[in-house]
C-alpha positions in Angstrom: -22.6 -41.5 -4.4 -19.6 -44.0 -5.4 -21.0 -44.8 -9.0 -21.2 -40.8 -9.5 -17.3 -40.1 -8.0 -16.6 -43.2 -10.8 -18.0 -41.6 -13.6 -16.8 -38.0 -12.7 -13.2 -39.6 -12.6 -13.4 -42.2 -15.1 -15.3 -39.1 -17.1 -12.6 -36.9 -16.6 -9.7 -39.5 -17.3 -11.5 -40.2 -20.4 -11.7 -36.6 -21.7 -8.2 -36.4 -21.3 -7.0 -39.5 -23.2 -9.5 -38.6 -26.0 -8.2 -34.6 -26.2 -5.1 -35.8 -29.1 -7.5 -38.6 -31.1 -10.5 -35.5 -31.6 -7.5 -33.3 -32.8 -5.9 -35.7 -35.1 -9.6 -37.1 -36.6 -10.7 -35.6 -40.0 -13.2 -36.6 -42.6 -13.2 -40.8 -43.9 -13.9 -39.7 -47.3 -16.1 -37.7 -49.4 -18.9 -39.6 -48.4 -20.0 -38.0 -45.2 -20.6 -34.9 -46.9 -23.3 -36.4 -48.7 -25.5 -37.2 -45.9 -29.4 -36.8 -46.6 -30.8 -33.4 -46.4 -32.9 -34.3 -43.9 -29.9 -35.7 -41.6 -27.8 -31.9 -42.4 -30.6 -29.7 -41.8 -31.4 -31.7 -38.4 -30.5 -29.0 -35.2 -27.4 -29.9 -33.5 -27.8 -31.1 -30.5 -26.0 -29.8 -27.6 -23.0 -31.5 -25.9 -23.6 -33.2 -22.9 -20.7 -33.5 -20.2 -18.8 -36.6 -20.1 -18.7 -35.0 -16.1 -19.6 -32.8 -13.8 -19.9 -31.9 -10.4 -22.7 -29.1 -9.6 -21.5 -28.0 -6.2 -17.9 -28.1 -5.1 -17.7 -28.3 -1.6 -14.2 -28.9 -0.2 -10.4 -29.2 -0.7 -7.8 -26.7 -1.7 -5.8 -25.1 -4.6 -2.2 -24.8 -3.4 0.7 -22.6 -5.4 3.7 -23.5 -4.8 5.6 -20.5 -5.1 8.8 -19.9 -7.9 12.2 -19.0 -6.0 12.0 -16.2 -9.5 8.4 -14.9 -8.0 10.1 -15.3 -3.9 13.1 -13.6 -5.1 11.2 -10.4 -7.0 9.0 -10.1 -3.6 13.0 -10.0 -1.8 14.1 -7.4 -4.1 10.6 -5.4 -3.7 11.0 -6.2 0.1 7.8 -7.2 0.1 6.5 -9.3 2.6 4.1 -12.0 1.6 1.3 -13.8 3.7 -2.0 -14.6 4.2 -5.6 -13.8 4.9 -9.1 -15.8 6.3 -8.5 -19.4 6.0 -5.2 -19.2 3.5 -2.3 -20.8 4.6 1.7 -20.6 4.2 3.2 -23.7 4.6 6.6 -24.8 3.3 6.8 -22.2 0.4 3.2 -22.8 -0.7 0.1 -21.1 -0.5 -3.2 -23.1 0.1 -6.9 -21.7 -0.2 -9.4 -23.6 0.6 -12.0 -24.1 -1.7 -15.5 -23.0 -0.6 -18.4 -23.5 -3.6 -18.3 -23.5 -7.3 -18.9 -26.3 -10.2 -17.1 -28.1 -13.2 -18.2 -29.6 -15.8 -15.9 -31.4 -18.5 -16.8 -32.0 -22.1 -15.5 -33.8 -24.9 -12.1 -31.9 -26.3 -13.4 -30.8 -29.8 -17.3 -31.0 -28.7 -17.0 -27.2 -27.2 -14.5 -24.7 -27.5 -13.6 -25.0 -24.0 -13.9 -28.6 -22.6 -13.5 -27.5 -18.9 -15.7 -25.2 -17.4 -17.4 -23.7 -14.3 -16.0 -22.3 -11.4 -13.8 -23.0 -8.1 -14.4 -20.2 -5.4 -12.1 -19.7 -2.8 -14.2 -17.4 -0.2 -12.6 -15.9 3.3 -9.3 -16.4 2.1 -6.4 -14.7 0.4 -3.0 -13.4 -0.1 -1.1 -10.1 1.3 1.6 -8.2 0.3 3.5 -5.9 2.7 5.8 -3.1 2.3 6.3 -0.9 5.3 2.6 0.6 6.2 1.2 -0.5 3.3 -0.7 -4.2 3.0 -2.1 -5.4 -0.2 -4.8 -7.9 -0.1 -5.6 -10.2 -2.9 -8.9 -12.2 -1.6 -11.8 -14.7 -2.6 -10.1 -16.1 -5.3 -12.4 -17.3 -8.5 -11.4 -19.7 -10.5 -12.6 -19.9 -14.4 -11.0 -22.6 -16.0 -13.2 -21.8 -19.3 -11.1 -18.8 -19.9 -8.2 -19.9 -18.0 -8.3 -16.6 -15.5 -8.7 -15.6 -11.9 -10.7 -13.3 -10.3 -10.6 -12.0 -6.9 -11.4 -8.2 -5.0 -8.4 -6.2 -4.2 -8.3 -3.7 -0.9 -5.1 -1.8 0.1 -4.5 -1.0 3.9 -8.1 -2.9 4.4 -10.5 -0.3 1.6 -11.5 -2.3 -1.3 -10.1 -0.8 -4.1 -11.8 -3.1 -6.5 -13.7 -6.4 -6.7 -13.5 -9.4 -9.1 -10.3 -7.9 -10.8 -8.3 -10.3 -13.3 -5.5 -10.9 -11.0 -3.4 -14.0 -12.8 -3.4 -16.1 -16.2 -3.7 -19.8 -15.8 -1.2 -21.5 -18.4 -2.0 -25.2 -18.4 0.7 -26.1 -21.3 2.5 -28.5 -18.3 -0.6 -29.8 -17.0 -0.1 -33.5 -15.8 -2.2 -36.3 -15.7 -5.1 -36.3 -13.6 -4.5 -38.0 -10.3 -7.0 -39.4 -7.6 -6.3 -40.1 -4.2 -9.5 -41.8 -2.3 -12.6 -39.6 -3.5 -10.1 -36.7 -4.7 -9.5 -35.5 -7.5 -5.9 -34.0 -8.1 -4.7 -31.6 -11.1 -1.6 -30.5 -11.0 0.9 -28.5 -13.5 -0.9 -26.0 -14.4 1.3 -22.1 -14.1 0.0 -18.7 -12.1 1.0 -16.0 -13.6 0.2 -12.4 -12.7 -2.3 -10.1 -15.3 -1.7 -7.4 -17.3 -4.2 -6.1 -14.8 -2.5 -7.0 -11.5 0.9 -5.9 -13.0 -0.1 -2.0 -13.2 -1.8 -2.1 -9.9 1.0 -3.2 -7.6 3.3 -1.1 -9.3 1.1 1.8 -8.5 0.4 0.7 -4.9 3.6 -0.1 -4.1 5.8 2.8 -6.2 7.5 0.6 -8.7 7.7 -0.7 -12.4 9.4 -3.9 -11.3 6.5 -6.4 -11.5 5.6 -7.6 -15.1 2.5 -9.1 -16.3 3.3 -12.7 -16.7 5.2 -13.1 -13.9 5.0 -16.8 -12.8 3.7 -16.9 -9.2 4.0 -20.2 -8.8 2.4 -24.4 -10.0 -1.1 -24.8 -8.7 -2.5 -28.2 -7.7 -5.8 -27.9 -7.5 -7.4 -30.9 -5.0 -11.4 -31.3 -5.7 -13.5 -33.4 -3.3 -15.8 -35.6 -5.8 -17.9 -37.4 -3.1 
């Protein structure tokens, strides 16, 4: 079990320092293109992960909420909390993570080098105005398309499930971090949907929230053992 939480780290260290060398490289010279015919008409052959871990199993993804995203919620005079197994604990929300799998490619080998999913079951957030209580629960994370899902139920009826609730914008990503067999991202901005925007504004009689709003800077923690 070590040797494998070495190579997912080392694996995912690795596809980070390599992500600006594959986006600088280019062809040597005109010599490559020239390849035998046998070599060019050969089938590609699929990437294989420099990492991966097939079942995710424990640790959290904690937002630390934006005073901007705290003070829109004041002005809304909504009340924010939680659901399940979510916590609120010195301005940040923490879901535990429940199930799910990653897998991380060379950058340049795929068009999305991190994929798979983080699931976040039996926990959520909720947003209340006088009687009525939105809940935003089992949070899915897709870091292939940079999204999460999760079901939606107003004053405890579903209204929908697996909705695109926020954008995941990891331009200030920082370095991966590891702390005994954890692996820690951290950076990386929530941001409410084009979807989520319409349907609070609805719920809760208002045109005040805008898609793109930044919730907050996740730090997702991954237990590789």
């Amino acid at each position: 079990m070590r040797t494998t939480h070495k190579r997912f780290i080392g694996g995912v260290a690795a596809a980070a320092l390599l992500a600006f060398p594959l986006a600088a490289c280019g062809s040597d010279d005109d010599s490559t293109s020239s390849s035998s015919s046998s070599e060019s008409s050969a089938p590609a052959k699929a990437p294989e992960p420099v990492a991966s871990i097939d079942a995710l199993t424990g640790e959290s993804t904690a937002i630390a909420l934006d005073q901007g995203f705290v003070d829109a919620l004041t002005t809304l005079k909504l009340t924010p909390g939680v659901t399940g197994d979510a916590k609120l604990t010195d301005g940040s929300l923490i879901f535990p993570i429940t199930g799910g799998n990653v897998s991380v490619f060379e950058p340049g080998s795929v068009p999305n080098y991190v994929v798979g999913q983080i699931q976040h079951e039996n926990s959520g957030l909720s947003l209340t105005a006088g009687d009525t209580k939105v809940e935003l629960t089992n949070f899915n994370v897709d870091p292939g398309v940079s999204r999460v899902y999760g079901d939606v139920s107003v004053n405890g009826k579903t209204v929908v499930t697996s909705a695109f609730l926020f954008n995941l914008d990891g331009s200030t990503l920082e370095p991966l971090k590891t702390e005994g067999t954890n692996a820690i991202l951290t950076g990386t901005q929530v941001q409410i949907s084009d979807v989520a925007a319409p349907l609070l504004n609805d719920t809760f009689k208002t045109d005040a929230v805008k898609p793109g709003l930044l919730v907050g800077i996740a730090t997702i923690t991954v237990a590789t053992k």
